[in-house]
C-alpha positions in Angstrom: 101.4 27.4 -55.1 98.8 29.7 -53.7 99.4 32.6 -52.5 98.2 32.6 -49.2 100.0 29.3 -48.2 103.8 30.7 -47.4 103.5 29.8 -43.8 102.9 25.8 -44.7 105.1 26.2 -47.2 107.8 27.6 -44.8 107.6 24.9 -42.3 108.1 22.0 -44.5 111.5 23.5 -46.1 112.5 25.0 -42.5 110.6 23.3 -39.8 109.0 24.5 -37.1 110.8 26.7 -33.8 111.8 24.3 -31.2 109.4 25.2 -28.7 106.5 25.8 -30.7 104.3 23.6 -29.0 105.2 25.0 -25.6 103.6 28.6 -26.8 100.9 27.0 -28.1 100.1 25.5 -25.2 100.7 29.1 -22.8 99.0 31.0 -25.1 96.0 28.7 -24.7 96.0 28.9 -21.2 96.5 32.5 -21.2 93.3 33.0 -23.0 91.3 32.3 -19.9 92.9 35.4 -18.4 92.2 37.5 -21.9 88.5 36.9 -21.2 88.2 37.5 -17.7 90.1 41.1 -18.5 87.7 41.6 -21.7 84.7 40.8 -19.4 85.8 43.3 -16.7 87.1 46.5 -19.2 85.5 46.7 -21.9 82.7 48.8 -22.2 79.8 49.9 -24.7 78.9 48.0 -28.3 82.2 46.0 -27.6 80.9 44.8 -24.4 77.9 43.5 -25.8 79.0 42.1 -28.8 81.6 39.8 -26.3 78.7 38.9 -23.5 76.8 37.3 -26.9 79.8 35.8 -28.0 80.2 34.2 -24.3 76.6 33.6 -23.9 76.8 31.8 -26.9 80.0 29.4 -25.7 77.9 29.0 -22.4 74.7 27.5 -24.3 76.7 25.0 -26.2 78.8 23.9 -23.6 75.8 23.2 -21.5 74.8 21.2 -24.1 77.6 19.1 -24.4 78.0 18.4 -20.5 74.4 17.4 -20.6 75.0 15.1 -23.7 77.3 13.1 -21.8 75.3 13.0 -18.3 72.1 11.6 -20.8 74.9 9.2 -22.1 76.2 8.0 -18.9 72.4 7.4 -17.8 72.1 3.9 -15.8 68.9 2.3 -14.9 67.7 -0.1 -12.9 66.6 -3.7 -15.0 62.9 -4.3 -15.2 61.7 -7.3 -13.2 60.1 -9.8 -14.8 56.9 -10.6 -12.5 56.5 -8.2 -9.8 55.5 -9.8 -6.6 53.2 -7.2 -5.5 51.3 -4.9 -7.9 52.4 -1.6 -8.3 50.4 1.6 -8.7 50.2 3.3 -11.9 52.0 6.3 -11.0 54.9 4.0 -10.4 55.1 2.1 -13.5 57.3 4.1 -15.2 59.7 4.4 -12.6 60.4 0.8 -13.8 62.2 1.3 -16.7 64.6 4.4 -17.0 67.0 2.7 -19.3 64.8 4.0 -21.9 66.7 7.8 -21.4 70.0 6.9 -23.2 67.6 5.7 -26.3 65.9 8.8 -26.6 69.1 11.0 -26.3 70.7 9.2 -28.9 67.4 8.8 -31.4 67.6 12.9 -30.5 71.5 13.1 -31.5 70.4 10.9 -34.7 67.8 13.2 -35.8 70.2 16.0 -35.3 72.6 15.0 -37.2 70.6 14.2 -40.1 69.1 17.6 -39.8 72.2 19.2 -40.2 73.6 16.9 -43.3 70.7 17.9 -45.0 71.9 21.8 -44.9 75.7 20.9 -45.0 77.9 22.4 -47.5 81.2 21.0 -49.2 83.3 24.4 -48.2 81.5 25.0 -44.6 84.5 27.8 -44.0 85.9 30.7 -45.9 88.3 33.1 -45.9 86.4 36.9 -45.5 86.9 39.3 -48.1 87.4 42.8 -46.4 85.9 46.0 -48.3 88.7 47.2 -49.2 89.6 44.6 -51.0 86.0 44.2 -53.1 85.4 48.0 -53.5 87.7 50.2 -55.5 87.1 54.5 -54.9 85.8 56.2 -57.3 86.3 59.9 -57.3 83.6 61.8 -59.2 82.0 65.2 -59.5 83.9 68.7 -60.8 87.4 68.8 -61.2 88.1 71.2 -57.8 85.3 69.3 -56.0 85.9 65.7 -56.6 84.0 63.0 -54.2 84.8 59.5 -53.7 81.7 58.1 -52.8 81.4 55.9 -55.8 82.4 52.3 -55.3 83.6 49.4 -58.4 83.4 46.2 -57.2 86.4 44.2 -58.6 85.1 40.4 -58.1 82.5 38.7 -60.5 78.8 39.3 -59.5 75.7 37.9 -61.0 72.9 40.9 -62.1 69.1 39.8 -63.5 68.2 39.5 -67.2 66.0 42.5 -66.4 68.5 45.0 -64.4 68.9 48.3 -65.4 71.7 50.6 -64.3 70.2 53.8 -61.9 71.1 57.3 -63.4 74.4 58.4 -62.8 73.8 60.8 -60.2 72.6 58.0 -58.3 74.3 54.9 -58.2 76.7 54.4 -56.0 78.4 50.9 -56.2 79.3 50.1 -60.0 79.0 46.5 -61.0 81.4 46.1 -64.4 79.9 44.4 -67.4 83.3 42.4 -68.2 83.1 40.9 -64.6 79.4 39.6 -64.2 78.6 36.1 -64.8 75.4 34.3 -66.3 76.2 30.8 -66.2 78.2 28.2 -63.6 79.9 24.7 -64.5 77.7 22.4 -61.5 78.8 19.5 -60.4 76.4 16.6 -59.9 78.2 14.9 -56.1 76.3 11.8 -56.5 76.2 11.1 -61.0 79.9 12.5 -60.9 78.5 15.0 -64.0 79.6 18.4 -65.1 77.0 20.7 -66.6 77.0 24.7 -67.7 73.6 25.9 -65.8 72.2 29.3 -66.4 72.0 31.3 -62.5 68.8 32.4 -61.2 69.9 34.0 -58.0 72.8 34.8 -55.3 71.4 32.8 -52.1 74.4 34.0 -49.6 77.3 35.0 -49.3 79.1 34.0 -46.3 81.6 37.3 -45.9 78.9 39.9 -45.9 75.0 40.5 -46.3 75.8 43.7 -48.6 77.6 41.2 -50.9 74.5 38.8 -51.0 72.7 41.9 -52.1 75.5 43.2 -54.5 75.5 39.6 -56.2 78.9 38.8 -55.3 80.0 35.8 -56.7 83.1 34.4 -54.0 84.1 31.3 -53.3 81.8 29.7 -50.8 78.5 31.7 -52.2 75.5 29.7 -52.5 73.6 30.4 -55.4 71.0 29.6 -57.4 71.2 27.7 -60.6 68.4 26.6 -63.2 68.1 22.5 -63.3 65.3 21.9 -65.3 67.5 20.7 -68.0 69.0 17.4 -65.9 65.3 16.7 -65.1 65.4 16.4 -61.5 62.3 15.7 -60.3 60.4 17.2 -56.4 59.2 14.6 -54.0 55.6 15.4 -55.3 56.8 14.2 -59.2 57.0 17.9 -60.4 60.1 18.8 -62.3 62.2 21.0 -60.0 63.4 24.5 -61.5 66.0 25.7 -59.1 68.4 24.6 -56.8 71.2 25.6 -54.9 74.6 25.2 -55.3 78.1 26.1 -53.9 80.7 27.8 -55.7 84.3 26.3 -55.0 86.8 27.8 -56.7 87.9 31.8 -57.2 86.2 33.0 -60.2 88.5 36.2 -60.3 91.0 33.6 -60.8 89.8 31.3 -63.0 87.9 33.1 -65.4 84.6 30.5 -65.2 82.3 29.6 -61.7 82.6 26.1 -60.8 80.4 25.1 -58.4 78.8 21.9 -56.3 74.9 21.0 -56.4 73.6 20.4 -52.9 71.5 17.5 -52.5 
């Protein structure tokens, strides 16, 4: 069993506490009174981080109440033959029915839109820094500094990195944990494949880790497919493409990932 799944594990020998779903249900409508308090107190970077975080909750909630007026649009039928001309400023008073089309052609093309960048793992758990970087203490004996870092997951370095002089570098990226090639699914020929990695994309937990070369579970990356002879829409043979990583590498020992296509 994973580790991190003791609470679901819990509840299926035990159950759940009788009136679980009547805390749920005051804690949810407590949290209306959290954020009116938050809005009032707090003060400084914390005040403007929430305001975004609301502002945020406002825009998209605007957008779903007018979703649903756009839906709920009604319009008059057309007439067939007009008794009495009508001026051209009024012709396309005629046919409003044509609103609820165009909202949902809009919804359509936004939902393609965003299957085209969807991912099989869209969430993640974060990984905190304490938990990636390991202190190093370094200098003389009586003046020892820890302001060296070893990151303790598997990264992904460049054939042609080189390591910055001693004095220098300050995260340490160990050879046993770095990775040069992923097993990559195929979603759609159901094919396995060991692909060399050009490249960390993102990582979702942190922008230092994208830069680091972090390789975590949910990191898009970058893996060579010349070799399954994929080809681009303009008949060139494509050379990269990105890919998911699914499992925990620290784990496992190997970096499976999903192609997206």
């Amino acid at each position: 069993m994973p580790q991190n799944e003791y609470i679901e594990r819990a509840q299926k020998l035990h159950g759940k506490r009788l009136d679980t779903e009547e805390r749920a249900r005051k804690k949810a409508a407590r949290e209306g009174h959290k954020q009116s308090e938050n809005a009032q107190n707090l003060r400084g970077l914390r005040a403007k981080l929430f305001a975004k975080e609301r502002h945020a909750q406002k825009i998209q909630m605007r957008k779903a109440i007018k979703q649903h007026e756009e839906r709920n649009v009604k319009g008059a039928a057309e007439e067939k033959d007009p008794s009495n001309p009508v001026p051209a400023y009024l012709l396309d008073r005629a046919n409003p029915t044509s609103a609820k089309a165009l909202s949902s052609q809009i919804k359509s093309k936004r939902a393609e839109k965003a299957a085209r960048f969807s991912v099989p793992i869209p969430k993640v758990k974060g990984i905190s820094e304490e938990e990636l970087f390991k202190v190093v203490k370094t200098g003389k004996k009586v003046h020892k500094k820890g302001w060296k870092r070893v990151v303790t997951k598997p990264t992904f370095v460049g054939p042609d990195f080189t390591r910055r002089p001693v004095k220098y570098e300050r995260f340490i990226r160990p050879m046993g944990l770095r990775y040069k090639k992923a097993n990559v699914t195929h979603p759609t020929l159901n094919v396995t494949v060991q692909l060399p990695i050009l490249g960390v994309k993102k990582n979702p937990s942190n922008p230092l880790y994208t830069q680091l070369g972090v390789l975590s579970k949910g990191t898009i990356i970058e893996v060579n497919v010349s070799d399954l002879g994929m080809v681009t829409a303009s008949g060139k043979i494509a050379w990269g493409r990105y890919a998911q990583i699914t499992n925990n590498p620290e784990n496992d020992g190997c970096l499976n990932a999903v192609l997206l296509v």
